[in-house]
Structure formats: C-alpha cells, structure tokens
C-alpha positions as CSV (number, residue, x, y, z in Angstrom):
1,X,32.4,49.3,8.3
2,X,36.2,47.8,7.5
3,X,35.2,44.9,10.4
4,X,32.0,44.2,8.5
5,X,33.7,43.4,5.8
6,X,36.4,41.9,6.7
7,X,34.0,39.7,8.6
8,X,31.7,39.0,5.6
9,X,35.0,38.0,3.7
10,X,35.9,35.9,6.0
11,X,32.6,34.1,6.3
12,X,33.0,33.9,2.8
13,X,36.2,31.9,2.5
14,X,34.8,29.7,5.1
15,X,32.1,28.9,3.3
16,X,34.5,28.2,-0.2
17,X,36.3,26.1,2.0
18,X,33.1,23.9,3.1
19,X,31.9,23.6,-0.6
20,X,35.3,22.1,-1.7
21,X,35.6,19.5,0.4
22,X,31.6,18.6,-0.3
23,X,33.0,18.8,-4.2
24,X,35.5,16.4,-3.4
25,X,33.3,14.4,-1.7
26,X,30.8,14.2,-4.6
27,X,33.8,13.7,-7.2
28,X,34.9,10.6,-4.9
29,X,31.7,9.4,-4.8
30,X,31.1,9.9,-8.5
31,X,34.3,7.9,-9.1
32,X,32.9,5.2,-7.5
33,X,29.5,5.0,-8.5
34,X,31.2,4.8,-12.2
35,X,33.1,2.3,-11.4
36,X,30.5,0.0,-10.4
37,X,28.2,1.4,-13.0
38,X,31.0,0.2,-15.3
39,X,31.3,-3.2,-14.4
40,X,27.6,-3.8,-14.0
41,X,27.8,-2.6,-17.9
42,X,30.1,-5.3,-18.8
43,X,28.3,-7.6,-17.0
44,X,25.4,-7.2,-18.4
45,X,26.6,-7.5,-22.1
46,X,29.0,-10.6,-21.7
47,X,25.1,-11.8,-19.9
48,X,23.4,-11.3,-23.0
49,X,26.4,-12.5,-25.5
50,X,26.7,-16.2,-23.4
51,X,22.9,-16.1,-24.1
52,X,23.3,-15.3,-27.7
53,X,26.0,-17.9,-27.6
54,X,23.9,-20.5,-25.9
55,X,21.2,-20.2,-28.2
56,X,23.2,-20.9,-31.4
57,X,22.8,-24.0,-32.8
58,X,25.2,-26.7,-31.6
59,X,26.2,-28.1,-35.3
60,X,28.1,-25.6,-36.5
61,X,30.2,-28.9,-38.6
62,X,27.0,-27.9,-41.1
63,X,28.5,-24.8,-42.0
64,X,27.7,-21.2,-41.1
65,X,24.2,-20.5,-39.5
66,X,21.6,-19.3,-41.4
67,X,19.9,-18.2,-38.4
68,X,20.1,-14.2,-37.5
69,X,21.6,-13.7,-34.3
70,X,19.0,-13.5,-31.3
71,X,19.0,-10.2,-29.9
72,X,20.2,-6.9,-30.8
73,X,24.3,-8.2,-30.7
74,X,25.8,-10.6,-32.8
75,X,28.2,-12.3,-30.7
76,X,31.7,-11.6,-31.2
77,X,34.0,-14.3,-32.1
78,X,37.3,-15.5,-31.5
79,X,39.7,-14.0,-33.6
80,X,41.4,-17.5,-34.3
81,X,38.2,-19.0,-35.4
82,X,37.4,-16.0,-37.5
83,X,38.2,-16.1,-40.9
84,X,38.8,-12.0,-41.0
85,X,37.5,-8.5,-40.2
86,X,34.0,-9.5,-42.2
87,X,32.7,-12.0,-39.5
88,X,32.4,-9.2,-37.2
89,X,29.5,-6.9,-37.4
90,X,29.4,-3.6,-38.6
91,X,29.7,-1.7,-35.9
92,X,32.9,-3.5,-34.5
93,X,34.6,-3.2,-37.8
94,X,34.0,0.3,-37.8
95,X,35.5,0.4,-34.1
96,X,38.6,-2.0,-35.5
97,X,39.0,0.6,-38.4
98,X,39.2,3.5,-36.3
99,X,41.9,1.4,-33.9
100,X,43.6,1.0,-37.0
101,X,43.3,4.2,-37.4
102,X,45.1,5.4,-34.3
103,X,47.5,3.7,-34.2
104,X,50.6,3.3,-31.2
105,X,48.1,6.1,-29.8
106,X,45.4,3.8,-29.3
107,X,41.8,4.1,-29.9
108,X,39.7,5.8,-26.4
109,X,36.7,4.5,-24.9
110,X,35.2,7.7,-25.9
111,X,36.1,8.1,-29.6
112,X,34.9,4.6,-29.9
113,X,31.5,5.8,-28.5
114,X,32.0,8.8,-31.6
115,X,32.5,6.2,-34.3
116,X,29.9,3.8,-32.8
117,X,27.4,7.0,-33.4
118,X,26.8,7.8,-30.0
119,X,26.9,10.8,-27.3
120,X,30.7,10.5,-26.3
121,X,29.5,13.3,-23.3
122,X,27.1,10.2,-22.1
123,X,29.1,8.6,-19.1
124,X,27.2,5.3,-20.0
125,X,27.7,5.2,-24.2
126,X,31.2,6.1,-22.9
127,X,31.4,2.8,-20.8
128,X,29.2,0.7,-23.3
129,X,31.8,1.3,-26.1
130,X,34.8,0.8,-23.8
131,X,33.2,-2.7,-23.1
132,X,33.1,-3.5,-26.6
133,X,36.7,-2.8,-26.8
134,X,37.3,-4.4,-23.7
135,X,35.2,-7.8,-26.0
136,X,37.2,-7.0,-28.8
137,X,40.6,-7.6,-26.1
138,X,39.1,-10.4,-24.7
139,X,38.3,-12.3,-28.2
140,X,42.3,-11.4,-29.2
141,X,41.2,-8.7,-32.2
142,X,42.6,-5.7,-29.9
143,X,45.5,-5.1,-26.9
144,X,45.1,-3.3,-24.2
145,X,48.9,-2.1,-23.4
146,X,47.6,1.0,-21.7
147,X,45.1,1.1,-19.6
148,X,41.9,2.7,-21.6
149,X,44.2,3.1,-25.2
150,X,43.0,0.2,-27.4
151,X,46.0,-1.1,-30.0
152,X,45.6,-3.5,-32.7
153,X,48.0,-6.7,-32.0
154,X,51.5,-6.2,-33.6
155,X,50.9,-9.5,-35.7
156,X,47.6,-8.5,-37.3
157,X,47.5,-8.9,-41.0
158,X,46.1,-5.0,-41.3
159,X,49.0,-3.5,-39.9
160,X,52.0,-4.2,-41.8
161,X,55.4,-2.7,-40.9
162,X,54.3,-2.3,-37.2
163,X,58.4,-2.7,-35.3
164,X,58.0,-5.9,-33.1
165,X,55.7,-7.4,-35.3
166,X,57.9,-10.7,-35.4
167,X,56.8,-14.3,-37.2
C-alpha cells in the first residue's frame, strides 16, 4: 500500500511540475499578446485623433472653432498652444487632476482608468487610459520619469513649490 502511494505522490508532483511550466508558458504568452494588444491600442487612437485633426478647419486665424469635434475624442492639444487646463476635455482634466493629485508618486495606468470611470480589472480600459497618459506625455501636459508613473512637469503653473522647478 506504502508503494502505491508513494507512487501516486509521485505521479502527482510530476504532474505539478508539467502544469507550471504550461503556466509560464501562458503567462509569457499573455505578456506578449498585451504588449501588442497595447500598441495596436495606441495606434488606433493617435489614428482617429490625426483624423479628428485633419478634419478641423484649416483657418484657425478666425478664432476658435465652432464646430464640435468629429468623433467621440476631442483632440488633445499641445500644451504650448493651449491657453490652460480648460481646452482639454473633461475627462483629461479629470486625469490631469488626479496626476496632480499624486504627486512625485505618479498617477498609474490603472487609477487613470478608475478616474476615467472605467473597469481598472479590464486589461484593455487599463491600456486605453495608459494611452491617454501616454497623449497627455506626448502633447507636453504630463512626464513620464518612470516607466508607467505619470508626473506633472516641474514647471507647470499647478504645481507650485515642486524642488527643481527652476525659471
């Protein structure tokens, strides 16, 4: 009886062993396929922002436009040709408030998915909001000195008394 079990044990750990390396397997795999899910993510919305962006109208010398943004986005601009927090939509101000929020921390993919209003345990809200951030970096109203933890710049007008914040 004592070989029978020893056997069955045995079997056993054989068989933990074989599942572990198939878990690292899928975790590797996983890894990757969010990865390119990521990017594709990011592609997609800097897609549909130049499209936003190319449908403007060309004369912006008359003023602002009058016309609502096409799409479900408004286009993010530039933080130099901004004239503050109140050209940005709503749901990036809320995301700039909660990076001022933060602070030195930084603000996380996933707690920007939380203040945007959406499932933070959703792998793809997760990586829509991170490319927001990843806009907001891009357009010069966020760093990213950290890789994932989301900063407002040292100079911004918002964050007084930051050290290193130099004129």
């Amino acid at each position: 009886m004592r070989a029978v079990l020893e056997a069955r044990r045995k079997a056993a750990a054989v068989r933990v062993e074989e599942l572990e390396a198939e878990l690292e397997r899928v975790r590797e795999a996983l890894a990757d396929a969010e990865e390119v899910f990521r990017r594709r993510a990011i592609g997609l919305e800097q897609y549909l922002e130049a499209l936003a962006e190319e449908e403007a109208p060309a004369d912006t010398a008359a003023g602002p436009s009058r016309r609502k943004p096409v799409g479900p986005r408004r286009a993010v601009p530039h933080r130099e040709n901004a004239a503050g927090l109140e050209d940005l939509s709503a749901d990036y101000q809320a995301v700039m408030a909660a990076a001022a929020e933060a602070g030195a921390d930084g603000l996380g993919a996933r707690r920007a998915a939380v203040v945007l209003g959406w499932d933070s345990a959703s792998a793809s809200r997760v990586e829509g909001a991170r490319a927001r951030l990843k806009r907001l970096v891009e357009r010069g109203w966020l760093i990213e000195e950290k890789p994932g933890r989301f900063t407002l710049p040292e100079q911004h007008d918002d964050a007084p008394g930051q050290p290193g914040g130099g004129s």
